[in-house]
N, C-alpha and C positions, 0 to 999 in steps of 0.2 A: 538436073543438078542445081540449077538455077533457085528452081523454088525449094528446093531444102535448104539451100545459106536461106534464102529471103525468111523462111519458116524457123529457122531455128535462130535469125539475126532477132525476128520480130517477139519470139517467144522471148529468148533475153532480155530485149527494150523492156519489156511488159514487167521481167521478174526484177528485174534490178529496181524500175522506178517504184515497185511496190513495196518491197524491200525496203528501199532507203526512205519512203514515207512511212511504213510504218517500225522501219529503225531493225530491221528482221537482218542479221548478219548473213543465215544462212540461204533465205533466201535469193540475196543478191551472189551468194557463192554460187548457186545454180544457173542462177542468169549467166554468171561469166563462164562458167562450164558451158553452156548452151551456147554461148559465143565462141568458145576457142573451138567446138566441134562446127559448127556451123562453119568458120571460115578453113579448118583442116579436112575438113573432108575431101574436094574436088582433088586437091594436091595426093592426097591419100591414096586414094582411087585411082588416079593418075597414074603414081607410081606401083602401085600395087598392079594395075594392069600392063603396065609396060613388065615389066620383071615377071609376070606371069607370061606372054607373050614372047619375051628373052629366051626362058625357060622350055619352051615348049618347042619352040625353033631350033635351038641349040640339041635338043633331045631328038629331033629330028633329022637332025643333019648326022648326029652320029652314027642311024641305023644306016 
């Protein structure tokens, strides 16, 4: 999980600075997209396997 923040921190860095050099609006909007997904994923994952794993327990205990 490590290297997807570091890959999608690095791809941001990249699209923002080129972005704001060559003045591309929507380019630096992708970079910040690539950043909020980058750092929401692990949290994401997290919870989405816990609540999967909730689910599946609970579903078990009732048979």
């Amino acid at each position: 999980m490590v290297n997807f923040e570091l890959l999608f921190i690095g791809v941001s860095l990249v699209l923002v600075v080129i972005g704001f050099k060559k003045n591309h609006r929507k380019m630096m909007l992708a970079g910040y997209i690539c950043l909020c997904i980058g750092l929401a994923a692990e949290p994401f994952a997290n919870g989405f396997e816990q609540g999967y794993n909730d689910f599946i327990h609970s579903r078990a205990s009732d048979t």
